[in-house]
C-alpha positions in Angstrom: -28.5 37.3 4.0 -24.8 37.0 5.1 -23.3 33.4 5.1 -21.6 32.4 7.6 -18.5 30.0 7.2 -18.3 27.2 9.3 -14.8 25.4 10.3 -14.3 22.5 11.7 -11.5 22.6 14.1 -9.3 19.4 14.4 -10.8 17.3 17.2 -14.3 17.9 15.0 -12.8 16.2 12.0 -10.5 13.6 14.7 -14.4 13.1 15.9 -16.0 12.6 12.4 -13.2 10.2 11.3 -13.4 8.3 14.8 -17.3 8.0 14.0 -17.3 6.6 10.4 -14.4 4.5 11.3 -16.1 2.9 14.0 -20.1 2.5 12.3 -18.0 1.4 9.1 -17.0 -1.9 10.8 -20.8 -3.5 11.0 -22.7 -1.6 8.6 -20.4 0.8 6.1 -23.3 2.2 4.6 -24.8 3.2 7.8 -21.2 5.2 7.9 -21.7 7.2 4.9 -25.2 7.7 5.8 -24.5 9.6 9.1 -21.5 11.1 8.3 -23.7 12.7 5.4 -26.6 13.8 8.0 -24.2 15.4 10.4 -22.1 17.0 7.0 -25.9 18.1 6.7 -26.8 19.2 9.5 -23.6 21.5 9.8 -23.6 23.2 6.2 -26.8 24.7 7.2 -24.9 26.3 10.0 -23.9 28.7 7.2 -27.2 30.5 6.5 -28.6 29.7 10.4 -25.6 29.5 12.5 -27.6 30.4 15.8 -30.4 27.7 14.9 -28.6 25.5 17.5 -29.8 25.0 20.4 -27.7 27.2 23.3 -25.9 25.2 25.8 -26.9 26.3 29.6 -24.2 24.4 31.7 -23.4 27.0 34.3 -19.2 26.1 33.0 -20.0 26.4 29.4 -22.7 28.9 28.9 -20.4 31.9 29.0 -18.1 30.6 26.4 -22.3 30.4 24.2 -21.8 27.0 22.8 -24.8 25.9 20.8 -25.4 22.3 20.1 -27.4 20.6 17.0 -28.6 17.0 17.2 -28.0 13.9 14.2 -29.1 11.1 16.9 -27.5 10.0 18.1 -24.4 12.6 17.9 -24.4 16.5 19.0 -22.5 18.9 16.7 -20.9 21.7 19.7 -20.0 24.6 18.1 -19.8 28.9 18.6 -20.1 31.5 16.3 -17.6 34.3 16.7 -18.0 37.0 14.5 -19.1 35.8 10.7 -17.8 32.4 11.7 -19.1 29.1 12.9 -16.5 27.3 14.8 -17.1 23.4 14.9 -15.5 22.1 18.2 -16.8 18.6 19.1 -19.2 16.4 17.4 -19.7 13.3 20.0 -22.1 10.7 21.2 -24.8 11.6 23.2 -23.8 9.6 26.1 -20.3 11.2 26.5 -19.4 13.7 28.9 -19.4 16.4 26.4 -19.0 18.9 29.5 -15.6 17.5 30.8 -14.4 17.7 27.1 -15.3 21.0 25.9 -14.0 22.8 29.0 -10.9 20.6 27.8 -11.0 21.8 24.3 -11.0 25.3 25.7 -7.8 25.0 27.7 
């Protein structure tokens, strides 16, 4: 089975830090905890990279972003070639819409 490898592009890690930072303020072991499930959640990415569930907004789904879920956070990513590309990992209340299409531009 090939691997995959997966990147995280700089607003993914802006993201991560961003996350911690802001869990690490009431409850810092809460902040390594989900920092670790979404680190998780994305290294298996590298053996499944289309286990993610595919994105069908009408403006996203030709760019085939696929999302995976660490409530409450969603991990957006696409796989071009033998690569997983991290873009966004957010809250699930955001508009994750308005700032992929961003991330695109």
């Amino acid at each position: 089975m090939e691997k995959y490898n997966v990147e995280l592009l700089p607003a993914a890690y802006t993201d991560l830090d961003e996350i911690f930072d802001y869990i690490m303020v009431d409850n810092p072991s809460a902040a390594d905890s989900i920092l670790e499930s979404i680190m998780h959640a994305l290294s298996r990415l590298e053996n499944f990279p289309h286990s993610g569930t595919p994105l069908l907004d009408p403006s996203l789904k030709k760019f085939n972003f696929h999302m995976i879920i660490v409530e409450p956070y969603i991990a957006f990513y696409r796989v071009i070639e033998n690569k997983v590309y991290v873009y966004r990992v957010l809250h699930g209340a955001r508009n994750y819409t308005h700032l992929l299409i961003k991330e695109l531009k």
